[in-house]
PAZAPA-4460 file (N, C-alpha, C; in steps of 0.05 Angstrom, whole numbers, plus 32768, in hexadecimal, padded with zeros to 4 digits):
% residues 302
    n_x    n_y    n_z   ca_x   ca_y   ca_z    c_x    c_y    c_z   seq   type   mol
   8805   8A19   7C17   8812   8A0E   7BFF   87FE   8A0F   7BE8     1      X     A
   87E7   8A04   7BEA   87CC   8A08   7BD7   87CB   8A27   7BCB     2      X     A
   87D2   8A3D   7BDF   87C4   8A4D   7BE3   87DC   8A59   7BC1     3      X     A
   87F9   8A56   7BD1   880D   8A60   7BBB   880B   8A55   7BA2     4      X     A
   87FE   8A3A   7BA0   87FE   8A2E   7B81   87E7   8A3E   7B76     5      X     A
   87D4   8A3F   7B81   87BC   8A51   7B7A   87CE   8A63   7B69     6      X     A
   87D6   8A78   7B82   87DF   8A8F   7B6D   87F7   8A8C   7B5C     7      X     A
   8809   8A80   7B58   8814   8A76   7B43   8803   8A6E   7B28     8      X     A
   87F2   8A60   7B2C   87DF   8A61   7B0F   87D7   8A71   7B0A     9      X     A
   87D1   8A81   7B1B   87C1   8A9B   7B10   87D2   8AB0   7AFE    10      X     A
   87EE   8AAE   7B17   87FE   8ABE   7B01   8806   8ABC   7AE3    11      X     A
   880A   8A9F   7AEB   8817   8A8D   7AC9   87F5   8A91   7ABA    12      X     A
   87D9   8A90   7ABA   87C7   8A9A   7AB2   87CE   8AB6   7A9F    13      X     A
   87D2   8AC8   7ABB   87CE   8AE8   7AAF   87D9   8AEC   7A9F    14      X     A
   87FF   8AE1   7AA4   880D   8AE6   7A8B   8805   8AD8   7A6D    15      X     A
   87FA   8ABD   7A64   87F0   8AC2   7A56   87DE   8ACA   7A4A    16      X     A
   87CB   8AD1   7A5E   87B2   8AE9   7A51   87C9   8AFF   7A3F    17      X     A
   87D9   8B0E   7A59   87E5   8B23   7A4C   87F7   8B20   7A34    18      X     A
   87FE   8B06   7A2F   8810   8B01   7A14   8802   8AFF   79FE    19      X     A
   87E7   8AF4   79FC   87D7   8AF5   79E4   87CE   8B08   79DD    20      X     A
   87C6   8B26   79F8   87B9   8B35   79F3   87D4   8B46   79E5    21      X     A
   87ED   8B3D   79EC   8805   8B50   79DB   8808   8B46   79C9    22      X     A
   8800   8B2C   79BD   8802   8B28   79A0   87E8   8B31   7991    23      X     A
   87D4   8B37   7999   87C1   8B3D   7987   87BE   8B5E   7987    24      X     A
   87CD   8B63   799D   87D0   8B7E   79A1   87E2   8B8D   797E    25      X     A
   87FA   8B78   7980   880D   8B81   796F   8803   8B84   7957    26      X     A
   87F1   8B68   7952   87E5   8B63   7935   87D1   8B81   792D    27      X     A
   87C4   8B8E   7942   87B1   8B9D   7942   87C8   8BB3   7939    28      X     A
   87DD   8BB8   7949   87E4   8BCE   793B   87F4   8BD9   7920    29      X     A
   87FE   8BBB   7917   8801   8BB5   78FB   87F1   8BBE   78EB    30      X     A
   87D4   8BAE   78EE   87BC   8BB7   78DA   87B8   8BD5   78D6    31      X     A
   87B6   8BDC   78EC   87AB   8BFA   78F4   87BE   8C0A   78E4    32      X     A
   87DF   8C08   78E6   87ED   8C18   78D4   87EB   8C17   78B9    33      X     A
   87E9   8C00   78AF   87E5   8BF9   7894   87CC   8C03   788A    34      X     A
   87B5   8BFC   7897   879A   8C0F   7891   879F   8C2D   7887    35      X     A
   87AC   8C38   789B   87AA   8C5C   78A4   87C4   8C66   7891    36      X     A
   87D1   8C50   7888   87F1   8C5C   787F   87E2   8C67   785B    37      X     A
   87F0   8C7A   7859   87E1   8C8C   7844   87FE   8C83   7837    38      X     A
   87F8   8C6D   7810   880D   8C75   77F7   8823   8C85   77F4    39      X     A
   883C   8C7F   77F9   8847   8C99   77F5   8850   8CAB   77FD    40      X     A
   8847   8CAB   781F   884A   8CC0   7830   8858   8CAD   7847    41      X     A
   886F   8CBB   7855   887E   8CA5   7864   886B   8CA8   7886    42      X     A
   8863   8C96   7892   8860   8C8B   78A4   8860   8CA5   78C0    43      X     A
   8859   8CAF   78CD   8854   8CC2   78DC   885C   8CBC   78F9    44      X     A
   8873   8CBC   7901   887D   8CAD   7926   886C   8CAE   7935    45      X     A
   8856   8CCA   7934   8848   8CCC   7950   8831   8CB9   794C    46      X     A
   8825   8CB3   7931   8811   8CA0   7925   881F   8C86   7933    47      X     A
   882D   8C7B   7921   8844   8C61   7928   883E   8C61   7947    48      X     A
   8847   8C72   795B   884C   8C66   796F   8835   8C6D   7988    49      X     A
   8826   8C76   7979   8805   8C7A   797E   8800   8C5F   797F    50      X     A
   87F8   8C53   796B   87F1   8C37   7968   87F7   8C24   7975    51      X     A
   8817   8C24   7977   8829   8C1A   7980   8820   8C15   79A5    52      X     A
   8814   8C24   79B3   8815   8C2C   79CD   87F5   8C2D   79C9    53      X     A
   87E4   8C28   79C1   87D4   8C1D   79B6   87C4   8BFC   79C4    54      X     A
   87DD   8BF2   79B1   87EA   8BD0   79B1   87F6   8BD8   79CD    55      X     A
   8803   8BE2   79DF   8811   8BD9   79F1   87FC   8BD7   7A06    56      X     A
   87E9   8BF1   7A00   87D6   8BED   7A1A   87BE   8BDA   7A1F    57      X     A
   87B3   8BCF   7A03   87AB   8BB7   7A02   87B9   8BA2   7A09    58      X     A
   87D5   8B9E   7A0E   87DF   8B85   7A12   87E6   8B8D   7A2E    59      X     A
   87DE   8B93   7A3E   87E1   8B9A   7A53   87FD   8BB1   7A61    60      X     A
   8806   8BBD   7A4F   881A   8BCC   7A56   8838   8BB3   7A4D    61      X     A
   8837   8B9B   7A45   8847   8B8F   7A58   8857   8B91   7A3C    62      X     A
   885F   8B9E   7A1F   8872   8BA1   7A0A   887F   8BC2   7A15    63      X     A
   8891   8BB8   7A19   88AA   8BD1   7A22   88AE   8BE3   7A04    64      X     A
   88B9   8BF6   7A0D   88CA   8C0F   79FF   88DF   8C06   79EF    65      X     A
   88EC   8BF3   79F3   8903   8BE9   79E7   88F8   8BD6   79CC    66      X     A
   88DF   8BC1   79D3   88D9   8BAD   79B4   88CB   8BC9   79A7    67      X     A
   88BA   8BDC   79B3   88B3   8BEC   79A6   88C4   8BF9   798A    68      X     A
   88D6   8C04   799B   88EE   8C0D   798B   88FE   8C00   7978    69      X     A
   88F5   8BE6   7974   8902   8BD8   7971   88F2   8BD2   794E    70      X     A
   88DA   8BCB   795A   88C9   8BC8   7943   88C4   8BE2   7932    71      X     A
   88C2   8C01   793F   88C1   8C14   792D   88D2   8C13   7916    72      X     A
   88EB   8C0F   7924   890B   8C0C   7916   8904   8BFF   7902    73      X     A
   88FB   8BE4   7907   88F8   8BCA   78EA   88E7   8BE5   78D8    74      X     A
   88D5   8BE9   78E5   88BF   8BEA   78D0   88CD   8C08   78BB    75      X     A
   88D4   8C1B   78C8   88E4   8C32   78B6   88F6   8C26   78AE    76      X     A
   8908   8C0F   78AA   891E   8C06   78A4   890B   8BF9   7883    77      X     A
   88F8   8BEB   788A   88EA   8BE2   7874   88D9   8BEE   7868    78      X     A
   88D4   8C05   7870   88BE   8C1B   7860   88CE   8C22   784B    79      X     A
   88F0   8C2B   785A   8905   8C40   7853   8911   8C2D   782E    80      X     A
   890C   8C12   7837   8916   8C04   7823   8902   8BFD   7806    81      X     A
   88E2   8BFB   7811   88D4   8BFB   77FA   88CF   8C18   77EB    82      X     A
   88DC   8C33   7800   88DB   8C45   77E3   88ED   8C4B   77D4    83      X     A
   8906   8C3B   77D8   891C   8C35   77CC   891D   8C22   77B6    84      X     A
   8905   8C12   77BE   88FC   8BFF   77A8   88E8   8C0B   7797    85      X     A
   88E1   8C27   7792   88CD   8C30   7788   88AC   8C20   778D    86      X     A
   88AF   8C1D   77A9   8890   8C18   77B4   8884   8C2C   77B9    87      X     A
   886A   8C2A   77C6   885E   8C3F   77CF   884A   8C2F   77E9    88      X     A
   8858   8C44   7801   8849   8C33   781C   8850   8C18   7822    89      X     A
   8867   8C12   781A   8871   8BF7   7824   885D   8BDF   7809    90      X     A
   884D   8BEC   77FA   883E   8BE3   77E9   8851   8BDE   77D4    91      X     A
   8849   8BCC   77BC   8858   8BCC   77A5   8848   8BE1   7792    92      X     A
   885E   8BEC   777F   8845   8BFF   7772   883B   8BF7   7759    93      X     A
   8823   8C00   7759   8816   8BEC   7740   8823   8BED   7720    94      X     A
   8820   8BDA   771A   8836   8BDF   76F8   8819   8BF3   76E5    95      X     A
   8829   8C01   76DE   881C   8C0E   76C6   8815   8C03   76AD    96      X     A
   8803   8BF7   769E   8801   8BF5   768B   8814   8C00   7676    97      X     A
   8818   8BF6   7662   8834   8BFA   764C   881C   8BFA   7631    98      X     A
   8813   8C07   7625   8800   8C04   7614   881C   8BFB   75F9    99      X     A
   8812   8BEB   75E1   881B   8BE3   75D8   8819   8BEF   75B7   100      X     A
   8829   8BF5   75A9   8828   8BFE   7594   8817   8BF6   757D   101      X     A
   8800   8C05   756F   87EE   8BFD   755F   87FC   8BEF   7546   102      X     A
   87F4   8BD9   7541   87FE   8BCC   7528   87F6   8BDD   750E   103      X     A
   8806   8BCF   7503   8809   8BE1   74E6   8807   8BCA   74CD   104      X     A
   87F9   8BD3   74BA   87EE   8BC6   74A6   87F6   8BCC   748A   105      X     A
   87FB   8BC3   7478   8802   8BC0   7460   87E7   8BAF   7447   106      X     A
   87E8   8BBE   7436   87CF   8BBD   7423   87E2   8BBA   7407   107      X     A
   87E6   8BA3   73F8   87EB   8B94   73E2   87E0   8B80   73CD   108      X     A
   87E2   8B86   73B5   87D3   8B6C   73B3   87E0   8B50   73B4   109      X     A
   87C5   8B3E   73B7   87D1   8B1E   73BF   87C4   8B05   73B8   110      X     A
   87C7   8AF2   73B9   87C2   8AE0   73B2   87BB   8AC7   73C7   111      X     A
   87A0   8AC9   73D1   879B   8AB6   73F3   87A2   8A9C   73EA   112      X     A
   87A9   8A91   73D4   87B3   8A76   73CE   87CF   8A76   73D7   113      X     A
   87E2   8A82   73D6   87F9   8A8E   73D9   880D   8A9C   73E3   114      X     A
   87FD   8AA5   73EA   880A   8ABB   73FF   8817   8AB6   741E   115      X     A
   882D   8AC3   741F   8842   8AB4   7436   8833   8ABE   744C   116      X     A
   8836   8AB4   746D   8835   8AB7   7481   883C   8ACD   7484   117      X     A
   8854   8AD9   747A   885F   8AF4   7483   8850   8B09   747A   118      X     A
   8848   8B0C   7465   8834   8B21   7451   881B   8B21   7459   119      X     A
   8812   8B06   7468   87F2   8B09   7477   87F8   8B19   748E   120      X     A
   8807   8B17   7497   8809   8B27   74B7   8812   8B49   74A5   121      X     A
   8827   8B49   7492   8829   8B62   7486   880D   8B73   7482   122      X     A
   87F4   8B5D   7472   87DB   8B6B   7472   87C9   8B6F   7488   123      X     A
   87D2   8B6E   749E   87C4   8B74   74B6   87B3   8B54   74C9   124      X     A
   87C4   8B3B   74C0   87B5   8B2B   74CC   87C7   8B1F   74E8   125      X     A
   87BF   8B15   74F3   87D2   8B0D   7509   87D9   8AF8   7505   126      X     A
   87F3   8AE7   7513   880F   8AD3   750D   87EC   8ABB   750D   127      X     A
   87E2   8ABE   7521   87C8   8AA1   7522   87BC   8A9C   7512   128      X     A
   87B5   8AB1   7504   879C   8AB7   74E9   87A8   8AAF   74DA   129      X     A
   87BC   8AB7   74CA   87CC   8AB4   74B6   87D5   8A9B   74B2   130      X     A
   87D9   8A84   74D7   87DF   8A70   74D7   87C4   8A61   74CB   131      X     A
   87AE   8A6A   74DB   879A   8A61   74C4   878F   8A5C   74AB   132      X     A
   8799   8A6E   749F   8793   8A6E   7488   87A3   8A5C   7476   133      X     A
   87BB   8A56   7485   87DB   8A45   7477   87CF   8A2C   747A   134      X     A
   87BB   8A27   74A0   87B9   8A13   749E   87A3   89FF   7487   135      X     A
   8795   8A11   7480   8776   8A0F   746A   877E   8A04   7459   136      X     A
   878F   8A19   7450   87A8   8A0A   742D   87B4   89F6   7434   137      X     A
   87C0   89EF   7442   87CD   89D2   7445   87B9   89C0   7441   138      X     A
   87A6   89B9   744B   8798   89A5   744E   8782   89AD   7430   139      X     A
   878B   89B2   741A   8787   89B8   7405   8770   89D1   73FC   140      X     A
   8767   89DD   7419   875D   89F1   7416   875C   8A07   73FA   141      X     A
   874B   8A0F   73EC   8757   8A29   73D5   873F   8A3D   73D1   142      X     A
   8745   8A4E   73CE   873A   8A6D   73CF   8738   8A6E   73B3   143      X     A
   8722   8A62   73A8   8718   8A6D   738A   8709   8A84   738B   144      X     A
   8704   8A93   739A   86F8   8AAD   7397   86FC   8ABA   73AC   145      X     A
   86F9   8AE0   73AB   86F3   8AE8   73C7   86ED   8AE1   73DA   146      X     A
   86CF   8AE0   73CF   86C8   8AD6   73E7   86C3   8AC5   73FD   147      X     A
   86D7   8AB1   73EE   86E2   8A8A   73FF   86FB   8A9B   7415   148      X     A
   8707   8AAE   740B   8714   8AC4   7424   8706   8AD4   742B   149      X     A
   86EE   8AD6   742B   86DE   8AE5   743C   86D4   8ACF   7452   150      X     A
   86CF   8AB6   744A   86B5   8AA8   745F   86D5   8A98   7470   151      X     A
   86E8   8A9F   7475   86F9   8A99   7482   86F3   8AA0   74A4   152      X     A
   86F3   8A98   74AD   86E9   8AA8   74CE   8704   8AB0   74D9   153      X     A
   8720   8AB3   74D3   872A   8AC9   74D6   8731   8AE1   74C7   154      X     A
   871B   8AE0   74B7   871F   8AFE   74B0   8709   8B0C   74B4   155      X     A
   8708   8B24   74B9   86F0   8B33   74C9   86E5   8B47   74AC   156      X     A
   86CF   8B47   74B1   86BE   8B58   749E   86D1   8B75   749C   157      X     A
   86DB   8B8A   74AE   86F8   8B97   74A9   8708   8B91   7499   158      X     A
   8719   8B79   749B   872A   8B79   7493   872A   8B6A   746B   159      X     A
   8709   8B62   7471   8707   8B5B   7454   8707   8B73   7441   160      X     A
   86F2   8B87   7451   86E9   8B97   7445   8705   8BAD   743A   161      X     A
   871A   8BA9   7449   8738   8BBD   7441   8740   8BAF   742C   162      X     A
   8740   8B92   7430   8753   8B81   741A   8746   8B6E   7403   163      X     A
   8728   8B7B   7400   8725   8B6A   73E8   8732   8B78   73CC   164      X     A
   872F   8B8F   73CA   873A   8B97   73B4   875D   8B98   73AE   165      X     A
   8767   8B8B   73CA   877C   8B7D   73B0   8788   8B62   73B6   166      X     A
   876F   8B4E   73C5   876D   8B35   73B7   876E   8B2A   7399   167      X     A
   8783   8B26   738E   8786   8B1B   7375   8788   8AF0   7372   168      X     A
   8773   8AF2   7371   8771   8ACF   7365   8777   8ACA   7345   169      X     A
   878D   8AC7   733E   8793   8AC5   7325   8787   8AAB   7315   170      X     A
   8769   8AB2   7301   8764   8A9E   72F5   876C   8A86   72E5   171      X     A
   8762   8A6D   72E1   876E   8A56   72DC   8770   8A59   72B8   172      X     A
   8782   8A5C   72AC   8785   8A5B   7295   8776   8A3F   7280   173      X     A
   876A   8A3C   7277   8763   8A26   7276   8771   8A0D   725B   174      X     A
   8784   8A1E   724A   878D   8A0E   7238   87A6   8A0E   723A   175      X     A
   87B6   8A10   725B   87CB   8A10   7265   87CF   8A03   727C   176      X     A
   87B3   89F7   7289   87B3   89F6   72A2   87BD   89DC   72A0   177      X     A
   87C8   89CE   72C2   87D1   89B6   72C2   87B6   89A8   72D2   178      X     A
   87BA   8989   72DF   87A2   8987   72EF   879D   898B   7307   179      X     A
   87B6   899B   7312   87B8   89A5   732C   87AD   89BB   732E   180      X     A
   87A6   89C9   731A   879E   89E6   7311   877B   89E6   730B   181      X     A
   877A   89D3   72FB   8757   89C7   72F7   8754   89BC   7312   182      X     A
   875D   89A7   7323   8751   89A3   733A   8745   89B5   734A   183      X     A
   8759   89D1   734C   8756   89E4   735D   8731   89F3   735B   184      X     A
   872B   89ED   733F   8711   89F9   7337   86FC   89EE   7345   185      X     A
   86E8   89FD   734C   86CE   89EB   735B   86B9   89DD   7352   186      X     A
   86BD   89CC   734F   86A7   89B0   7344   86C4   89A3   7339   187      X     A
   86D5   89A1   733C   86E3   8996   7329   86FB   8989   733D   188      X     A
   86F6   896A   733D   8704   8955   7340   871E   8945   7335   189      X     A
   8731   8930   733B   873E   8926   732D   872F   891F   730C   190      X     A
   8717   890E   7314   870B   8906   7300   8708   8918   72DD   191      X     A
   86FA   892A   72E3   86F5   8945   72D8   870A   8950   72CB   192      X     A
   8727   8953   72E0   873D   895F   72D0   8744   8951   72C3   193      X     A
   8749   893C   72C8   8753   8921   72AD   8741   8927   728F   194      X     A
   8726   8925   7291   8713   892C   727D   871A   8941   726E   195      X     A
   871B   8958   727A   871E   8978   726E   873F   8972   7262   196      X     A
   8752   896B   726F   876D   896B   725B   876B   8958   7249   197      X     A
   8760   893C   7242   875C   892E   7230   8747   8944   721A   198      X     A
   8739   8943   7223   8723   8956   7216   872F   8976   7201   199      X     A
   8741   8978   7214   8754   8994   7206   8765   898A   71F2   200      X     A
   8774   8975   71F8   878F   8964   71EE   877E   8966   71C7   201      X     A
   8765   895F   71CC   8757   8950   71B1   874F   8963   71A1   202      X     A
   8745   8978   71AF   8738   8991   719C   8758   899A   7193   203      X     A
   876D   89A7   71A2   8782   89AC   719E   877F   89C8   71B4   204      X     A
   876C   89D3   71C0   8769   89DE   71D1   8745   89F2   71CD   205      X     A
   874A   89F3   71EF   8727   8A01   71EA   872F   8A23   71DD   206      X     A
   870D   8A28   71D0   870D   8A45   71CC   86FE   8A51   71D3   207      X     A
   86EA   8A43   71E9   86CE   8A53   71FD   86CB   8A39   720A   208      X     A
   86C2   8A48   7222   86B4   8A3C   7242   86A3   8A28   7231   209      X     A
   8690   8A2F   7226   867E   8A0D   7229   8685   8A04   7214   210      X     A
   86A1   89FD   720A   86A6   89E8   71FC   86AA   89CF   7213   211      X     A
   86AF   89DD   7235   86B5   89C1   7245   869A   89AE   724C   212      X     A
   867F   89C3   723E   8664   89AD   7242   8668   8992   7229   213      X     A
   867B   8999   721B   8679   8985   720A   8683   896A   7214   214      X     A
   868F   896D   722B   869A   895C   723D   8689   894D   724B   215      X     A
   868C   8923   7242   8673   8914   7251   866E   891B   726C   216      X     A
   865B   892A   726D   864E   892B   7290   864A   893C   7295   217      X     A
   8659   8950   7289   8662   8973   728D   8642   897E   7288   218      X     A
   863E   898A   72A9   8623   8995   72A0   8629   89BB   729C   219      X     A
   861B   89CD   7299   860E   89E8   72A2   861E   89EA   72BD   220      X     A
   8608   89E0   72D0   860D   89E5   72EA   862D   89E0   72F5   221      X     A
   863A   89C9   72E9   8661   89CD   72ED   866A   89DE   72E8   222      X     A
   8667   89E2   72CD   8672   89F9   72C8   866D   8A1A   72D1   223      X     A
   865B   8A20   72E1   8650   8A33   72E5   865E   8A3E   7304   224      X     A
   865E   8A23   7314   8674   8A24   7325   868D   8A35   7324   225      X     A
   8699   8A31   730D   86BB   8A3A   730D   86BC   8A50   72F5   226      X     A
   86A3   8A50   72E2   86A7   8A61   72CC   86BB   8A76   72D5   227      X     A
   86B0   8A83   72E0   86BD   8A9E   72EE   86D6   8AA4   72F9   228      X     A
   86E2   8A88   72F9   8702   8A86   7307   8712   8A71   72EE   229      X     A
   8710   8A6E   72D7   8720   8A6A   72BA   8718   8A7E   72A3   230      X     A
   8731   8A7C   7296   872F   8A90   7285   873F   8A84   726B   231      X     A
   8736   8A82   7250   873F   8A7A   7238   8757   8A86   7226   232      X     A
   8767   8A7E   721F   877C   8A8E   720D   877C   8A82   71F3   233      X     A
   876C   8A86   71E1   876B   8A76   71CC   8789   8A7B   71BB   234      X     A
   879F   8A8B   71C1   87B6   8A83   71AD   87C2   8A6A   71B3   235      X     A
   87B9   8A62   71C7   87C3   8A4A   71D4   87BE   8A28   71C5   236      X     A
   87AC   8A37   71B4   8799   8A15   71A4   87AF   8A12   718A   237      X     A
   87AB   89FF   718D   87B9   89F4   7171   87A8   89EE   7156   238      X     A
   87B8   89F6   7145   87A3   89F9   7125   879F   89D4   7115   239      X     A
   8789   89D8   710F   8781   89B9   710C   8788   89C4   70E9   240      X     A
   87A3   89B0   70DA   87A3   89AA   70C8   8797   8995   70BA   241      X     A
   877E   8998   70AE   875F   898D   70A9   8769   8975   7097   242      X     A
   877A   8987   7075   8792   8978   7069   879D   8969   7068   243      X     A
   87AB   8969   7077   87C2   895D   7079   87C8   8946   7093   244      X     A
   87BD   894A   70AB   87BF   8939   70B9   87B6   891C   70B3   245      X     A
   87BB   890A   70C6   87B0   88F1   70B9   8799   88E7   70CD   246      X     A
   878C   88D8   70BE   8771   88D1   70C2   8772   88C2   70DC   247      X     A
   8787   88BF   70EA   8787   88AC   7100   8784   88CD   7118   248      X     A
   878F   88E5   710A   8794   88FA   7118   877B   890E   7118   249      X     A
   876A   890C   70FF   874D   8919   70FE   8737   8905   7111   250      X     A
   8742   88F3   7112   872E   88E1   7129   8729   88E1   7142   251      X     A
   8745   88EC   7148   8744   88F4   715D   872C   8914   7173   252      X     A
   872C   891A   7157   8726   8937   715D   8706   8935   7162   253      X     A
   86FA   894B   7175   86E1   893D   7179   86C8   894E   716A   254      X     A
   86D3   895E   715A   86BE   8961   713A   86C2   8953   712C   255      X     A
   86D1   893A   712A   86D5   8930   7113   86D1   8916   7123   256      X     A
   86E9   8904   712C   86D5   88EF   7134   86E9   88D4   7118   257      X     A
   86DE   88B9   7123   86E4   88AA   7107   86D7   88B2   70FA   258      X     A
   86BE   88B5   70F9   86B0   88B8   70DF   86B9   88CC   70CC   259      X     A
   86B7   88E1   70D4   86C4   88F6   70CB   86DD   88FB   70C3   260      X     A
   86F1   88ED   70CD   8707   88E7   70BF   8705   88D7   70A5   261      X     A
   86F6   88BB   70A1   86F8   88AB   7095   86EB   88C1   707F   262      X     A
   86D4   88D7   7079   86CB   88E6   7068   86DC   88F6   705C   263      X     A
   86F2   8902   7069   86FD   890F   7067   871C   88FE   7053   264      X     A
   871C   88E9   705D   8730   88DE   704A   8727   88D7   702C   265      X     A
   870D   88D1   702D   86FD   88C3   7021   86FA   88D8   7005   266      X     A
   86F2   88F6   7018   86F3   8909   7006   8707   8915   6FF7   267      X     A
   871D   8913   6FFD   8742   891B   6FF0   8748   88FF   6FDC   268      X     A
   8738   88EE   6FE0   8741   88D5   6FC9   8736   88DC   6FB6   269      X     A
   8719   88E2   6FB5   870C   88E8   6F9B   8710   8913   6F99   270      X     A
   8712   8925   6F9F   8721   893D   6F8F   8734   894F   6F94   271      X     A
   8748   8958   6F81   8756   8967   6F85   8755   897C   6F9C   272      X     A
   8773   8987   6FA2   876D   8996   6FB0   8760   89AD   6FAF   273      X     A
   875D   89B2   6F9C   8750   89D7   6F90   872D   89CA   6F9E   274      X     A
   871F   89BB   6FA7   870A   89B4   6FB6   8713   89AE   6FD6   275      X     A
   8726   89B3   6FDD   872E   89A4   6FFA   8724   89B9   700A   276      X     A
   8710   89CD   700C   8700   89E1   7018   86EE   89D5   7032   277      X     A
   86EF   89E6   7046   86D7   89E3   7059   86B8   89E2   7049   278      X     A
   86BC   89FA   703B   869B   89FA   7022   8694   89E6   7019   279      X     A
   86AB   89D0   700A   86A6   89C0   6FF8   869D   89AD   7009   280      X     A
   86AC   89AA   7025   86A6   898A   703A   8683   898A   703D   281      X     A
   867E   89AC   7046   8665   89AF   7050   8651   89AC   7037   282      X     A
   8658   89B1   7022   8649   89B1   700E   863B   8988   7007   283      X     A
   8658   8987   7005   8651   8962   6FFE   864C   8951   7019   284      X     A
   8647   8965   7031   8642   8955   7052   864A   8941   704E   285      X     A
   8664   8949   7049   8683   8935   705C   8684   8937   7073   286      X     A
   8681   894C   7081   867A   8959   70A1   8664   8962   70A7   287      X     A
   864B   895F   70BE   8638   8975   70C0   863A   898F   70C8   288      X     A
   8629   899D   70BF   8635   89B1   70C0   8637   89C2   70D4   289      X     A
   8629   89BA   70EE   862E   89BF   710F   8651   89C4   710D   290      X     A
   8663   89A8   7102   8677   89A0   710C   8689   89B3   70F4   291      X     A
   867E   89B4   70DD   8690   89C7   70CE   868D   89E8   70E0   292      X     A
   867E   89F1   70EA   867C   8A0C   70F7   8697   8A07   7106   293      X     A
   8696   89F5   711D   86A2   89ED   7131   86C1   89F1   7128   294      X     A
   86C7   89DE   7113   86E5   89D9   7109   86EA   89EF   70FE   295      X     A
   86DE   8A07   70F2   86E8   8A1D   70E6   86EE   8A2A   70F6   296      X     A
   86EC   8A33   710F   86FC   8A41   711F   871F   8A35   7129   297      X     A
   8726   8A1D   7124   873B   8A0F   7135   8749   8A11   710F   298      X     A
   8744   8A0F   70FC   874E   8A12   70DE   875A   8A27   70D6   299      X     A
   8747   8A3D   70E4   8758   8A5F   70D9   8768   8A5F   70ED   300      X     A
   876F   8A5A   7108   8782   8A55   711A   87A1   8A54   710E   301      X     A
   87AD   8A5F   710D   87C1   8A5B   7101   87E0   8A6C   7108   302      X     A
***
């Protein structure tokens, strides 16, 4: 009785020796085909079942003719289907690159204060860059010169070098401007613009750049800042009727001043008009004559 249990284990043993060695058998001949299987080229039966028998005789003989057949079947059934799927070797086949069409650029002139989102990407910048640059100006960002759109870090030494010549920054007019327009200038504050339009309001308008040193505070160095981005239109000044205005209106003015008003009235009480001359004021220094130079340019104005 010992003797038969004996061999009963042994048997129930062997067979699973022989079942693992038919599963690792199988796995081996999987690998092996997939190794040897050449892209492209369908699968070879006498290869296949080479291998195949292979795996059987490692597993001890004990996979029949029939799973054999069975599994060839799957496997041509699924070879047959991935070249139908445009595979290659039961493989997927690799995607080709799609190279993408070179962008295209447009050269206009423009205005980097201004200029839409759409027209930046028109000049060759991309939807990001362009968002950058929208985002700069919002937060009151401004491009008083080239080269404040040059030190931009999305724009590349390239693409400056195509588009500075038709960067157009349209200068600040200065006896037109509002103070949104003077703010924009560099050194130049709420403070400042308030000054410069009072300051304009009184002369009746400027007729050169450093008339704005005449301005309390106004140094050289402010103005030197922005010189280069305002520009003067002297038809724009209004003519100081010397005559005829009234003394509350020559006071205002800042060659004249009260004092200078009150001289000036002072002087029309005592002579006719055939003396009402710039010559005659300077002669009898009713005015000095710094300030008579000054007022004879805003007098022929007319």
């Amino acid at each position: 009785m010992k003797g038969a249990n004996d061999h009963v284990s042994k048997g129930a043993a062997s067979g699973m020796v022989a079942l693992v060695f038919l599963v690792l058998g199988f796995q081996l001949a999987i690998f092996v085909v997939k190794v040897v299987e050449i892209p492209g080229q369908a699968r070879n039966d006498v290869t296949y079942e080479k291998a195949a028998s292979a795996a059987s005789e490692a597993a001890g003989g004990v996979q029949t003719r029939e799973r054999f057949s069975s599994s060839e079947s799957e496997h041509q059934s699924r070879v047959a289907s991935s070249k139908k799927a445009g595979n290659l070797g039961g493989y997927e086949r690799p995607v080709t690159a799609v190279s993408k069409p070179a962008r295209t650029y447009e050269s206009f002139p423009f205005d980097p204060n201004t200029v839409s989102l759409e027209d930046l990407q028109r000049l060759g910048l991309t939807l990001r860059q362009a968002e950058s640059i929208e985002n700069y100006r919002s937060k009151g960002g401004r491009f008083r010169s080239k080269d404040d759109f040059r030190k931009m870090y999305v724009v590349s030494d390239t693409l400056f070098t195509r588009l500075e010549p038709f960067i157009k920054i349209p200068k600040v007019e200065l006896n037109a401007a509002d103070s949104a327009a003077l703010v924009s200038l560099r050194g130049i504050g709420p403070y400042y613009a308030h000054k410069i339009l009072e300051y304009r309001e009184r002369l009746g308008g400027f007729l050169y750049k450093a008339q704005l040193l005449e301005i309390e505070g106004f140094d050289e160095e402010r103005l030197a800042g922005f010189s280069d981005d305002i520009e003067i239109d002297t038809t724009l000044c209004n003519h100081l009727d010397l005559w005829n205005a009234t003394e509350r209106t020559l006071a205002r003015h800042p060659y004249l001043g009260e004092k200078g008003a009150r001289s000036i009235a002072r002087y029309k009480s005592l002579y006719d008009t055939t003396r009402w001359t710039l010559a005659d004021l300077e002669h009898e220094r009713v005015i000095p004559k710094e300030n008579i130079e000054k007022l004879k340019k805003y007098i022929e104005i007319q």
